[in-house]
Each structure stands twice: as C-alpha cells, then as structure tokens.
N, C-alpha and C positions, 0 to 999 in steps of 0.2 A: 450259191454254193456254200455247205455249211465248212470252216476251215477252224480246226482243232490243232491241239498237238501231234506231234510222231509221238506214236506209243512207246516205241523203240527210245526213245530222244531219256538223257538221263535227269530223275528224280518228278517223271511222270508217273503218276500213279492213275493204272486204268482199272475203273470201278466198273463192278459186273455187270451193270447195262451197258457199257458198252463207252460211257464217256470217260473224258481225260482230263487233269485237273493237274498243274505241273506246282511242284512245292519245290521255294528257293527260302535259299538265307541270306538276307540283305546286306550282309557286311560280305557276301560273297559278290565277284562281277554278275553282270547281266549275262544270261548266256547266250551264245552265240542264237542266230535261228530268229523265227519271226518271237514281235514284243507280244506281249499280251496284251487281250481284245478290255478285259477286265482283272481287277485282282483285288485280292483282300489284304492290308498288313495289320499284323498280330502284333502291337508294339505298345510300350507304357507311355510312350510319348508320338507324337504328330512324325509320319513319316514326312520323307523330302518329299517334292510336288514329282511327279513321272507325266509321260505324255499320254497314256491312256488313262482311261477311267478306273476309278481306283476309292475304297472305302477304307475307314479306318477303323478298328477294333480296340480299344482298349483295355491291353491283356499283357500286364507286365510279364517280366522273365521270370523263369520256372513256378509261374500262377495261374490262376485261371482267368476266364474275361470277367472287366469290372461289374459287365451289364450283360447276365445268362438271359435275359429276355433276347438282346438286342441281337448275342451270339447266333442264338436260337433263328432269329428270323435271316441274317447273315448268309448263316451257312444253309438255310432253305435257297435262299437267292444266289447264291453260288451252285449249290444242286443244280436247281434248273439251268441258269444259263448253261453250263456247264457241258450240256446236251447240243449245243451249238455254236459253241465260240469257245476263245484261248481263254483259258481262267487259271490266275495263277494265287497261290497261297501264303503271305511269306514274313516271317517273322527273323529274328535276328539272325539265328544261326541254322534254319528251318528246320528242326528236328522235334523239340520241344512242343513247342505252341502250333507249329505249322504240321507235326506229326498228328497232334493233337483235333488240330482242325479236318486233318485228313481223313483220319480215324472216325470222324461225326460225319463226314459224307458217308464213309462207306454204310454207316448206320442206314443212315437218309435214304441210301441205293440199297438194300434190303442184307447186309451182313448182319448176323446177329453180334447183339453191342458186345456178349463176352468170348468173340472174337475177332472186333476189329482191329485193335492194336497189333495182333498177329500179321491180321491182312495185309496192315500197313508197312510196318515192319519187315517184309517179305516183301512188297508190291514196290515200297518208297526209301525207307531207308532200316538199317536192322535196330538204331536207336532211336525212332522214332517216339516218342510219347516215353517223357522222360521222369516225372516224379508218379508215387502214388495216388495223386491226386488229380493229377490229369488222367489216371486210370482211370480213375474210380465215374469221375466227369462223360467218360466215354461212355463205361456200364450204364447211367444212370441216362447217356440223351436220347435213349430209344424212347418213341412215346407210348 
C-alpha cells in the first residue's frame, strides 16, 4: 500500500501528477499526523539527526544551493520517491529555500519554470520563493 500525505493536510503541496510533497519550517513543531517516510533539509549548516531518512542540502538562508549539480540530482530523487511515500522539504523557515525547492518539483512534474512560483505560491504558501534569485534559479532549472 502506497501511504503519502492528506492532500487536504496544511503546507502540502499536490503537483499535477498527482504526488504530494509536504514543505515545513524547522524552527517550526513537527506536525501533528504521520513522520515522514524521507525528507530533504535546506540548511547552511548539518541539520539535528530525525528518525527517518533524511539528506542534507547545503543551501544557506536567502541563497541558493552550494552544489546546483547535487540540488539538481536531490530534487530528481525527491520527484520520484515522492510518487510513493511521505517526502518532506524543509528549510528554516519553509518558505524561502523550501518554496524554492518546491517550485523545482513542480518544474520536474511538468509546470512551466515561468510559472512555477505561482503554482507554488497558490498550491504552498503565498510567500513562497523569496529573493530574486531563487526566481530566477527556478526559471533557469527546467532542462
């Protein structure tokens, strides 16, 4: 049995095929409801250890990732799982970096790149993807 998120559930964001990808802010609680199966954090330094499986990205506050190759393949392997398990996204305050990340899925799941931040923004939160440059990062990750 594939177990994902409620779609319904808040700061889910469901991408046009159909999968769900839940974006948190780490300085915020856990939220209630099952942990996540996997998750990515957006962070310039080593998150705390969690009990699921869990990668690290590093992608200081209001910047982009250190390593766009490693993003690059990151958020390919977040795509996929994503299609059958909890995956969650989450950077400090999840709006920034984790809007940002969100914003590259919907790329991945076929939104065109100059309007994902919309999608996101509408789908995830209304301040999602915060400086010019994580704009622009979006525009530019469609292949």
């Amino acid at each position: 049995m594939i177990e994902t998120w409620n779609a319904a559930d808040p700061a889910v964001l469901a991408l046009p095929s159909g999968r769900l990808v839940r974006g948190r802010g780490l300085r915020n609680p856990l939220p209630a409801g099952p942990e996540p199966d996997f998750a990515v954090y957006l962070l310039g330094r080593t998150p705390p250890p969690v009990a699921w499986e869990s990668r690290w990205l590093r992608w200081p506050d209001f910047r982009l990732p250190a390593d766009r190759a490693a993003a690059r393949d990151l958020l390919d392997e977040v795509w996929e799982r994503a299609a059958g398990t909890r995956v969650e996204v989450a950077c400090g305050g999840g709006m920034g970096r984790t809007g940002t990340a969100l914003a590259c899925l919907a790329v991945l799941d076929g939104v065109p790149a100059d309007e994902a931040v919309a999608f996101v923004r509408d789908g995830y939160h209304p301040r999602a993807v915060e400086t010019p440059w994580q704009r622009r990062y979006v525009r530019n990750f469609a292949r």
